[in-house]
Z-matrix of the N, CA and C atoms (Angstrom, degrees):
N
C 1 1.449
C 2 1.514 1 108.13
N 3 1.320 2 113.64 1 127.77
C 4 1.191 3 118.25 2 179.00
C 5 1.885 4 117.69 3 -127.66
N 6 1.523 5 97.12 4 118.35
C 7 1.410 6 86.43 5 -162.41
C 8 1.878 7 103.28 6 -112.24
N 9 1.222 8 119.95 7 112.01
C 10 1.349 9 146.92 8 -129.97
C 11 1.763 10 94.97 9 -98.55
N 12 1.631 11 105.63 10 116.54
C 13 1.508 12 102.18 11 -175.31
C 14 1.757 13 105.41 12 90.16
N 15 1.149 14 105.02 13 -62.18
C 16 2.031 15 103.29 14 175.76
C 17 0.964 16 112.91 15 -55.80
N 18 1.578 17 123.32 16 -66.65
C 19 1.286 18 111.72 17 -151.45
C 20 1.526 19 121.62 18 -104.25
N 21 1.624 20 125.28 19 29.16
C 22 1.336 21 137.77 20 118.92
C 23 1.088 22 100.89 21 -64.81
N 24 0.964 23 144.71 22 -60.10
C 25 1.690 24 129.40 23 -160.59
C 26 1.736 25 109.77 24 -64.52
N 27 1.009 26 115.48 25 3.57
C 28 1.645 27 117.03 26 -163.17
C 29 1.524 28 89.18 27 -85.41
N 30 1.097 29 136.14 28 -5.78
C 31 1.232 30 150.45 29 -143.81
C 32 1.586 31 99.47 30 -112.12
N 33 1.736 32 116.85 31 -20.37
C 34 1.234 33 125.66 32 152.95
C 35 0.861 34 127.65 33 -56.98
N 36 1.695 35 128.06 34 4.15
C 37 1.336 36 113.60 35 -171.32
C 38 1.290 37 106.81 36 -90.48
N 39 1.319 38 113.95 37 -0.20
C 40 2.073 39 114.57 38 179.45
C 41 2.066 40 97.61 39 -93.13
N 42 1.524 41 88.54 40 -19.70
C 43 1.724 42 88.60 41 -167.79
C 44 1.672 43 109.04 42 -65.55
N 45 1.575 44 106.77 43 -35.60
C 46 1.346 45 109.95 44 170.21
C 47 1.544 46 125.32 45 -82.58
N 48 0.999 47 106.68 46 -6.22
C 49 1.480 48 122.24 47 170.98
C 50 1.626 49 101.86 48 -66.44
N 51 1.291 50 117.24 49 -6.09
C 52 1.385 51 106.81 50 -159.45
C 53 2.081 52 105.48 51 -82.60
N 54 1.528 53 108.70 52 162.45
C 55 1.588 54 107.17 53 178.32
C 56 1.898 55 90.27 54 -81.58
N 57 1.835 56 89.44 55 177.42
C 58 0.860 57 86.01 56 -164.33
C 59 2.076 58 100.83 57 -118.14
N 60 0.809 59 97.20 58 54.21
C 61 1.147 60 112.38 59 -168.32
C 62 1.761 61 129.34 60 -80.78
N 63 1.207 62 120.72 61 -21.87
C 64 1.193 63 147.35 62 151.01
C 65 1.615 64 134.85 63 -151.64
N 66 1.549 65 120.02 64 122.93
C 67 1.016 66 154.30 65 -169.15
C 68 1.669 67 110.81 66 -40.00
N 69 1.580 68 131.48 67 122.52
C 70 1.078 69 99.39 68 162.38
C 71 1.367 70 102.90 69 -145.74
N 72 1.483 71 123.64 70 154.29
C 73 1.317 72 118.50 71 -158.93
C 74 1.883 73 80.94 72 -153.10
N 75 1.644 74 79.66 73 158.37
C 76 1.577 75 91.35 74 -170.28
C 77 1.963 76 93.19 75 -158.83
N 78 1.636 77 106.19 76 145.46
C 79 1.519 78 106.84 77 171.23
C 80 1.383 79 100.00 78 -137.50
N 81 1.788 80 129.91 79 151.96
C 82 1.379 81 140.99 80 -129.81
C 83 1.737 82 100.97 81 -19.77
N 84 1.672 83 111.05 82 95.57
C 85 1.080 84 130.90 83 163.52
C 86 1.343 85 150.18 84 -76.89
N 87 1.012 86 158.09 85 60.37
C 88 1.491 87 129.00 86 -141.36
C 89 1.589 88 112.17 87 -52.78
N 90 1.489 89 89.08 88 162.56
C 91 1.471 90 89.81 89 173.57
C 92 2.001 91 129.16 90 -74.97
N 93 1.515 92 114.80 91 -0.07
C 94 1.050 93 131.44 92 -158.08
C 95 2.142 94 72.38 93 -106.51
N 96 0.856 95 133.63 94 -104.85
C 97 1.567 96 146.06 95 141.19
C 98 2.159 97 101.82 96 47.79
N 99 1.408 98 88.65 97 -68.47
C 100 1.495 99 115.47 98 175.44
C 101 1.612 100 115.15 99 -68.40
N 102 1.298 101 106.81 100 -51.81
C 103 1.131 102 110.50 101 155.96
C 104 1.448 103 149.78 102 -44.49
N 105 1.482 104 107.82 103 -45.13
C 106 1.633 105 146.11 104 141.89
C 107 1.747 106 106.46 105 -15.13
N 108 1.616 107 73.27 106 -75.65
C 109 1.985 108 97.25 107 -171.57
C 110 1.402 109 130.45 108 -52.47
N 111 1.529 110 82.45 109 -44.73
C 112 1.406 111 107.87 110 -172.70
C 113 1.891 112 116.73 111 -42.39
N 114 1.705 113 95.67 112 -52.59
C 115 1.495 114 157.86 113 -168.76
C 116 1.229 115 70.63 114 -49.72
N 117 1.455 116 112.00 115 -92.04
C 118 1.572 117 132.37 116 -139.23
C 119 1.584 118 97.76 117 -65.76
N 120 1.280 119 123.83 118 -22.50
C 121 1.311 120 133.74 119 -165.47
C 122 1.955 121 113.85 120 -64.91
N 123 1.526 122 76.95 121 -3.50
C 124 2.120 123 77.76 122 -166.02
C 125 1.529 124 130.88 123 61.03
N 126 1.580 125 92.45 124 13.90
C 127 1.669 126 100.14 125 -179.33
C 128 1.101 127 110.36 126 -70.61
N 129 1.622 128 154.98 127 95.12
C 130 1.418 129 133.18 128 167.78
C 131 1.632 130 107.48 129 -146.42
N 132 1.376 131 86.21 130 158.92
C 133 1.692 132 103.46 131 -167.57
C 134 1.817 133 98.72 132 -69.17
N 135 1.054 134 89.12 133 -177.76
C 136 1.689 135 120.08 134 176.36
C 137 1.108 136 72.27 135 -82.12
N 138 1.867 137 93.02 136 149.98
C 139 1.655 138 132.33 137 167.44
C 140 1.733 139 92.43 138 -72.74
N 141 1.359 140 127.10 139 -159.23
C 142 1.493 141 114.68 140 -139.89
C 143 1.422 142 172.58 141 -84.68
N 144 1.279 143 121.55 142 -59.09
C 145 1.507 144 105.59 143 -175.22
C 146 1.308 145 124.62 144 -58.05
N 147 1.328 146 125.70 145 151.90
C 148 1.364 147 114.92 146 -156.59
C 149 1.414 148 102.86 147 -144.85
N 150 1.068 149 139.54 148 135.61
C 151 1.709 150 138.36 149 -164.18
C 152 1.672 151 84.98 150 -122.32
N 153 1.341 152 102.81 151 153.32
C 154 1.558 153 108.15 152 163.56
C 155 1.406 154 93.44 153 -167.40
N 156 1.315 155 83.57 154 151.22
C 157 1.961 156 110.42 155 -177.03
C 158 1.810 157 93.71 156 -120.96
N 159 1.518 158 89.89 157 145.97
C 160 1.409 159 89.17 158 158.33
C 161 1.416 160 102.46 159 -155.19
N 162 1.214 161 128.47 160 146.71
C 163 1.770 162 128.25 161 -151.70
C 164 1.757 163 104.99 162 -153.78
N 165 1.342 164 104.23 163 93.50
C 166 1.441 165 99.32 164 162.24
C 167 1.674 166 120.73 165 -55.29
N 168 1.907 167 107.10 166 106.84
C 169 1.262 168 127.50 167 -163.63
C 170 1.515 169 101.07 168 -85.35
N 171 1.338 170 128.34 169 -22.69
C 172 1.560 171 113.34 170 -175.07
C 173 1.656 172 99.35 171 -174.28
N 174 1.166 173 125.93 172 115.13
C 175 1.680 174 132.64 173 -165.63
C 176 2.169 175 94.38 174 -121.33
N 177 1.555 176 90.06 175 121.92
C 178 1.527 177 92.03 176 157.28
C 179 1.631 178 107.27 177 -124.19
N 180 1.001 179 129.12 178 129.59
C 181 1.281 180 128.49 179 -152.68
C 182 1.591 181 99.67 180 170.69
N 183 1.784 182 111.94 181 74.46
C 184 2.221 183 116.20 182 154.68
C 185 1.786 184 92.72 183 -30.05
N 186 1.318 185 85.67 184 152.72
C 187 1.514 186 129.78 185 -172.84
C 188 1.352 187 112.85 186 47.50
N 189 1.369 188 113.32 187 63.05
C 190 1.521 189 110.12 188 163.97
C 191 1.549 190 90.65 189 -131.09
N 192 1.599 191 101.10 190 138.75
C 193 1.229 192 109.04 191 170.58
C 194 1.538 193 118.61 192 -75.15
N 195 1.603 194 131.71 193 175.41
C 196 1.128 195 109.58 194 -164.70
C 197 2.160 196 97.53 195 -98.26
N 198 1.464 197 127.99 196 12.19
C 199 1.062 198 115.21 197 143.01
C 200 1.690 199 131.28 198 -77.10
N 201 1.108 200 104.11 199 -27.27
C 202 1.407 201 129.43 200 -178.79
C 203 1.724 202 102.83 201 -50.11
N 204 1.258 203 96.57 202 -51.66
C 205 1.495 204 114.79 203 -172.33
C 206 1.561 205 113.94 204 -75.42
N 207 1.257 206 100.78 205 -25.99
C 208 1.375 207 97.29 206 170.84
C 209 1.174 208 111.73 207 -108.38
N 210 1.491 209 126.66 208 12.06
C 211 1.653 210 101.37 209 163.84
C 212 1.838 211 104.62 210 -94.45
N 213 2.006 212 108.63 211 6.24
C 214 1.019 213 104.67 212 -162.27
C 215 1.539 214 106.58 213 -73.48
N 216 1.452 215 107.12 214 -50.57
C 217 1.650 216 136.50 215 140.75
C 218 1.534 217 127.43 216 11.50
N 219 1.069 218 97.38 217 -47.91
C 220 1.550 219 113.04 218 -176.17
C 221 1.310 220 103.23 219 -73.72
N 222 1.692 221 97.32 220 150.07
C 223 1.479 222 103.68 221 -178.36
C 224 1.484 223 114.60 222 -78.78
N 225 1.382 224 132.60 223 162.26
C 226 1.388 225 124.62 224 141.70
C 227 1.472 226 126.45 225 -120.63
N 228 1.036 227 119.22 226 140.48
C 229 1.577 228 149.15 227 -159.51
C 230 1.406 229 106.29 228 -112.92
N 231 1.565 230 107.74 229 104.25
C 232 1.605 231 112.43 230 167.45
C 233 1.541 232 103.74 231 -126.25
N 234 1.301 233 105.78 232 158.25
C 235 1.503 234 109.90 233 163.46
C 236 1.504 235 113.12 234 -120.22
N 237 1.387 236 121.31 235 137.54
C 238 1.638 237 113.90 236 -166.82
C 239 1.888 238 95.94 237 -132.10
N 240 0.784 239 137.35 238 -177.34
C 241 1.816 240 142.61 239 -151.62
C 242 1.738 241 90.90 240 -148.19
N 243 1.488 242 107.57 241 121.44
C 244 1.237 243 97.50 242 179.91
C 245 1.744 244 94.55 243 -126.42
N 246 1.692 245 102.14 244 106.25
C 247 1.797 246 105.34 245 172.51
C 248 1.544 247 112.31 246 -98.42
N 249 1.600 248 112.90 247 166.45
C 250 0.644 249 126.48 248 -173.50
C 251 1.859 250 99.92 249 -64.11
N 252 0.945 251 133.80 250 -3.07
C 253 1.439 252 132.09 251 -174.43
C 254 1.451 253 110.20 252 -99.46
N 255 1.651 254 111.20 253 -5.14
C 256 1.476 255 110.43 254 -156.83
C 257 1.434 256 93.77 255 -125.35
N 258 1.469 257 108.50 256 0.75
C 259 1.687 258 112.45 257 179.26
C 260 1.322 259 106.40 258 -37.64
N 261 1.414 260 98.61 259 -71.89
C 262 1.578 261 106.40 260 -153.76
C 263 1.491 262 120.15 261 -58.00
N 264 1.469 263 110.45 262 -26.70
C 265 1.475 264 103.19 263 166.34
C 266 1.875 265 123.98 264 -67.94
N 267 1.049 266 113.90 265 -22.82
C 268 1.152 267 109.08 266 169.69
C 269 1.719 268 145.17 267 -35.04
N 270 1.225 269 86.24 268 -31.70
C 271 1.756 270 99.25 269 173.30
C 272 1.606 271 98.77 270 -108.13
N 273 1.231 272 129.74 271 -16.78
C 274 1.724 273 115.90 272 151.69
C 275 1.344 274 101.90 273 -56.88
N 276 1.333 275 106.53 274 -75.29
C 277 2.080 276 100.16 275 -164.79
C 278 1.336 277 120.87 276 -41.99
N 279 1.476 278 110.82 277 -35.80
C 280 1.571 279 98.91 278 -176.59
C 281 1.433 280 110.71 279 -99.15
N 282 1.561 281 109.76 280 2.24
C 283 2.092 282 81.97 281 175.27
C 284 1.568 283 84.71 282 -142.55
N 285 0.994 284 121.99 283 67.08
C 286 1.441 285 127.37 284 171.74
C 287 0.940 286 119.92 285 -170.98
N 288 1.566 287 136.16 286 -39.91
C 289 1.495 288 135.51 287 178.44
C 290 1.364 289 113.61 288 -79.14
N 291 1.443 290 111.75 289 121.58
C 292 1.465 291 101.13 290 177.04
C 293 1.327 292 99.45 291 119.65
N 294 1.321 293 125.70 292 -25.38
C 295 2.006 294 114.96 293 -151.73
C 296 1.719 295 97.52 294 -116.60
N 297 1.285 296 106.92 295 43.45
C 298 1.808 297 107.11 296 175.06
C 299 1.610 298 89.00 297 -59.63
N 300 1.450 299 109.70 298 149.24
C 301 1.471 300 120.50 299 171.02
C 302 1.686 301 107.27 300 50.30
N 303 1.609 302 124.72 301 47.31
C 304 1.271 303 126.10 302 169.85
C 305 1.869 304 95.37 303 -123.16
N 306 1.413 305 87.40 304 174.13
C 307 1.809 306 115.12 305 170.50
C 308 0.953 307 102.64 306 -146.98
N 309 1.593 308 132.81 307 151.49
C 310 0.966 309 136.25 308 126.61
C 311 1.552 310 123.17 309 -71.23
N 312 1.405 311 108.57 310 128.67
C 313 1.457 312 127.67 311 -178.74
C 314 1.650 313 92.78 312 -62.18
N 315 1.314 314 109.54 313 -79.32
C 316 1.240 315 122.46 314 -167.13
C 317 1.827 316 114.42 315 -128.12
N 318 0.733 317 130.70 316 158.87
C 319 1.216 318 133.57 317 178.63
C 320 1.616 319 128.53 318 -169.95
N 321 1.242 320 110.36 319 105.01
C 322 1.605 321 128.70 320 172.11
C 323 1.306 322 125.07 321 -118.88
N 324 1.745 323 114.33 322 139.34
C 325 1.503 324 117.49 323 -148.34
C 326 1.778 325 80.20 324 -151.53
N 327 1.212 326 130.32 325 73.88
C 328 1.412 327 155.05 326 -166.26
C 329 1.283 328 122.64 327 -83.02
N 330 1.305 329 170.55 328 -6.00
C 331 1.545 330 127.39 329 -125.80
C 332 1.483 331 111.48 330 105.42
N 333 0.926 332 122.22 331 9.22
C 334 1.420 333 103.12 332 -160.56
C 335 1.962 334 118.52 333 100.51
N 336 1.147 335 93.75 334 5.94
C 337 1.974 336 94.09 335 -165.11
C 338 1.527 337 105.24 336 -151.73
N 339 1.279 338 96.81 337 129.94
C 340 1.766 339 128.13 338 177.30
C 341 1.373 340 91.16 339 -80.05
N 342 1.262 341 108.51 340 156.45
C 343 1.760 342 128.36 341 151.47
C 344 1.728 343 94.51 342 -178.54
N 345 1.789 344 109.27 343 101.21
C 346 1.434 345 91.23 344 158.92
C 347 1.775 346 91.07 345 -126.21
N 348 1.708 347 116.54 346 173.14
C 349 0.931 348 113.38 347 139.88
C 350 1.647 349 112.03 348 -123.27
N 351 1.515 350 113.77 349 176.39
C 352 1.799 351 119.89 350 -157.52
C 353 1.197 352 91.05 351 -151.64
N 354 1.334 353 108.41 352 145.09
C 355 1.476 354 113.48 353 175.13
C 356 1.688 355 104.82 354 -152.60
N 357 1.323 356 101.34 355 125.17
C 358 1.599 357 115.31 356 -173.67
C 359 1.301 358 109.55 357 -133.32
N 360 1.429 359 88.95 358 141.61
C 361 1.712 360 104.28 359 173.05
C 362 1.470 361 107.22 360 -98.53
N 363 1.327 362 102.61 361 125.92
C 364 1.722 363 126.38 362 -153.82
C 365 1.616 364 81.77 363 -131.56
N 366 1.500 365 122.82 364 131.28
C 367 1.314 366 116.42 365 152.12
C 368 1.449 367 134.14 366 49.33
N 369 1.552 368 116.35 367 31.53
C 370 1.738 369 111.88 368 -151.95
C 371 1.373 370 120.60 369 54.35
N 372 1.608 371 118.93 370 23.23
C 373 1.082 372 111.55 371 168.34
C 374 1.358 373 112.57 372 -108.73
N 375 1.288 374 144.42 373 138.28
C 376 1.659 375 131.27 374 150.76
C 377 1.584 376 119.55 375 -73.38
N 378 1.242 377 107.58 376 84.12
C 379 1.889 378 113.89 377 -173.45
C 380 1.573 379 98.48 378 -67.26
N 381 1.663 380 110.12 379 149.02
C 382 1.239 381 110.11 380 160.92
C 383 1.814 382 100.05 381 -131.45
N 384 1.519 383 71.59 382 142.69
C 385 2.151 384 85.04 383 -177.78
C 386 1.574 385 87.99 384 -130.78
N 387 1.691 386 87.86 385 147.43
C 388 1.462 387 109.81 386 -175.42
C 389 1.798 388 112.26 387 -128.92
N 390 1.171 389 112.77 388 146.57
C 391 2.124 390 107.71 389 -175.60
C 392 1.202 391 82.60 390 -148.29
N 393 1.428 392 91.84 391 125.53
C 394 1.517 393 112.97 392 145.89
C 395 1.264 394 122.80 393 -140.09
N 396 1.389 395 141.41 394 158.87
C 397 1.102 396 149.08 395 -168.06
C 398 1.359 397 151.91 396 157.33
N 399 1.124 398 142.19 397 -169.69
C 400 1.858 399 112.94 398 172.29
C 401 1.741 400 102.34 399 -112.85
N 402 1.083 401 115.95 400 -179.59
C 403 1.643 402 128.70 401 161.96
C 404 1.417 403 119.65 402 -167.72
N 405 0.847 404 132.10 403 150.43
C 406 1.822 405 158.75 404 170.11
C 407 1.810 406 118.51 405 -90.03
N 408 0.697 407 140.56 406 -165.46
C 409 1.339 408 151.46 407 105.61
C 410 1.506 409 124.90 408 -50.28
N 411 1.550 410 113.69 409 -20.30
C 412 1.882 411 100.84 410 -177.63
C 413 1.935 412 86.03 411 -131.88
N 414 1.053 413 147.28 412 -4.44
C 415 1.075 414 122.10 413 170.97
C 416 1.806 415 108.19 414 -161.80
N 417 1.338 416 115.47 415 156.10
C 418 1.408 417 122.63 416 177.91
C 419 1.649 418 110.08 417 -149.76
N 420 1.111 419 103.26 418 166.58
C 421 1.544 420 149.21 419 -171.19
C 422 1.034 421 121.96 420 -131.07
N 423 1.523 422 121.19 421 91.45
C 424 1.911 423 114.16 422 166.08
C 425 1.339 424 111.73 423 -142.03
N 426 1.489 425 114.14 424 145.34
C 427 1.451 426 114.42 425 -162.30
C 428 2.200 427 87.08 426 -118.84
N 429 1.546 428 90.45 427 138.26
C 430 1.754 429 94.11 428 -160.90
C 431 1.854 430 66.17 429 -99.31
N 432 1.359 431 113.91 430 173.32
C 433 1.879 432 124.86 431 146.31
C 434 1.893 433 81.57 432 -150.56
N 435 1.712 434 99.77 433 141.79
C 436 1.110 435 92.60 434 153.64
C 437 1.405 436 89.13 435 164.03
N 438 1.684 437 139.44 436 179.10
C 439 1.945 438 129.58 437 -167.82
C 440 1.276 439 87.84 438 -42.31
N 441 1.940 440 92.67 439 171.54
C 442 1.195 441 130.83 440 155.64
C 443 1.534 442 108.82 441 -147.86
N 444 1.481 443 112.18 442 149.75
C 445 1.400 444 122.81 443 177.83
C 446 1.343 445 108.51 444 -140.92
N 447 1.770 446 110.26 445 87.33
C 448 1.285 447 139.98 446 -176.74
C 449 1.308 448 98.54 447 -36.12
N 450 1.288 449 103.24 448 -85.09
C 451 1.496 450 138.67 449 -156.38
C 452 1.648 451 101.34 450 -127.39
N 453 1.413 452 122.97 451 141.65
C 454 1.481 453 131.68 452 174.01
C 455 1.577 454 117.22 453 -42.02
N 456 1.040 455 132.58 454 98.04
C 457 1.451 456 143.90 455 -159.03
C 458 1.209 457 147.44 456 95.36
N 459 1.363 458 93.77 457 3.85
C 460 1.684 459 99.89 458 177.18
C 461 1.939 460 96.85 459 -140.20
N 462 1.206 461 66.61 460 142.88
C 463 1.819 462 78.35 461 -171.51
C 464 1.834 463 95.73 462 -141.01
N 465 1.352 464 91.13 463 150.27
C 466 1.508 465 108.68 464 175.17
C 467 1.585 466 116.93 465 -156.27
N 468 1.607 467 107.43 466 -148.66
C 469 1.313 468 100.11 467 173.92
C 470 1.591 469 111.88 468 -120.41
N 471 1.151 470 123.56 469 160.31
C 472 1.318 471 115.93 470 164.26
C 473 1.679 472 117.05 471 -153.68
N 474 1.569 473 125.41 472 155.24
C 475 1.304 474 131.25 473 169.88
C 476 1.371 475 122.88 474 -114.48
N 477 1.169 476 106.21 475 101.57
C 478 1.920 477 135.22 476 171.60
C 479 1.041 478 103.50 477 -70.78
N 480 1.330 479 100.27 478 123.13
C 481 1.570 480 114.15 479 153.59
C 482 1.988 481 123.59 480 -97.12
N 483 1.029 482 112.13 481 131.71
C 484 1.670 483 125.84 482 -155.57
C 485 1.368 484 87.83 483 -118.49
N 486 1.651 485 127.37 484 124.92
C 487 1.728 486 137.75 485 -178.02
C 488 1.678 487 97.46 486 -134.24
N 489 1.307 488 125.12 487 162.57
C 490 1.053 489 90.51 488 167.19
C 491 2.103 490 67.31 489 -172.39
N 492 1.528 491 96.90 490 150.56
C 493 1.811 492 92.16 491 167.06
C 494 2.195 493 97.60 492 -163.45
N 495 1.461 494 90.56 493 149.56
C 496 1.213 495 92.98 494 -160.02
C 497 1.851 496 98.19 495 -83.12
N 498 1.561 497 122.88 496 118.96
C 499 1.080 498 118.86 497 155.14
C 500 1.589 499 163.27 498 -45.29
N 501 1.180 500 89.93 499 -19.33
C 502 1.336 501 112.51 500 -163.39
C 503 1.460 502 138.72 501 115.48
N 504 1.245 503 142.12 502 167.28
C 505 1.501 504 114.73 503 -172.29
C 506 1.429 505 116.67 504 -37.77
N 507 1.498 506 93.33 505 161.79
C 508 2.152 507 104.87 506 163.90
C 509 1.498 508 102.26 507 -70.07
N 510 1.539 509 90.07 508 158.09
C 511 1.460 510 103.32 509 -174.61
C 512 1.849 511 113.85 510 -130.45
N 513 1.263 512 91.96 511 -7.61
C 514 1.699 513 110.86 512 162.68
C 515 1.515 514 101.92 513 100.64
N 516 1.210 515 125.38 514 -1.84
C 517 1.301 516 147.95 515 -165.04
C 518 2.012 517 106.41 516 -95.41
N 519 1.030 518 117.09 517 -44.68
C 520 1.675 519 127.20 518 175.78
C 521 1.686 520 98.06 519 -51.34
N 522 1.464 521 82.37 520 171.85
C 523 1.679 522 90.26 521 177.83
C 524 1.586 523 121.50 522 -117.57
């Protein structure tokens, strides 16, 4: 199952981890550009353990059966180690990996608050993906809506929800 636009972005869950300490806003951006900013922006989470959920919240997408749909449903639970050595990739992974042939429309990283939208050409398609949400330094909230590509040929839309809160030290156990 491949869910197209989301799950590079799942990779946001360190992006909202970020402090909120300086502002960064960007209009038709690249994703390398955003990334840059982001970086330079001093936004970053607490060093480590890190829980994240991510939960397909609502899927429209013909030809899914109605188990299909509910194993889509289910949450997933990772834990990832965030060191001081792995800072700097953080605002690569979440607004850069994944977005060959994207822009950002708009993009603000505020206060405590996400709002970007992205728009990629996927397949002769022009996809639009949307984030909004809050973040801290130790925990975030962002809800992605934008395609999905369940299964090879059927594509639709769907809205992910992205949680994420920092645990406490690593335990050598994360991935």
């Amino acid at each position: 199952m491949r869910i197209a636009l989301i799950t590079p972005l799942a990779a946001a869950f360190l992006l909202a981890a970020c402090g909120s300490q300086d502002s960064v806003t960007a209009e038709s951006a690249s994703p390398e550009f955003v990334a840059t900013k982001a970086a330079a922006g001093h936004n970053e989470p607490n060093t480590g353990r890190w829980r994240w959920t991510s939960r397909i919240d609502k899927i429209d997408a013909a030809g899914l059966s109605p188990e299909e749909r509910d194993a889509l449903g289910k949450p997933s639970i990772q834990f990832t180690c965030v060191t001081a050595d792995t800072l700097g990739k953080v605002h690569v992974e979440a607004f850069q990996k994944g977005k060959d042939g994207c822009t950002y429309d708009q993009f603000t990283m505020q206060r405590g608050v996400l709002n970007a939208g992205l728009t990629c050409a996927k397949g002769g398609r022009q996809d639009k993906l949307t984030m909004t949400g809050t973040y801290s330094p130790a925990d975030y909230q962002i809800t992605t809506t934008g395609p999905i590509e369940p299964k090879p040929g059927v594509v639709g839309n769907a809205t992910v929800s992205l949680e994420g809160i920092m645990m406490g030290e690593c335990d050598g156990t994360e991935k």
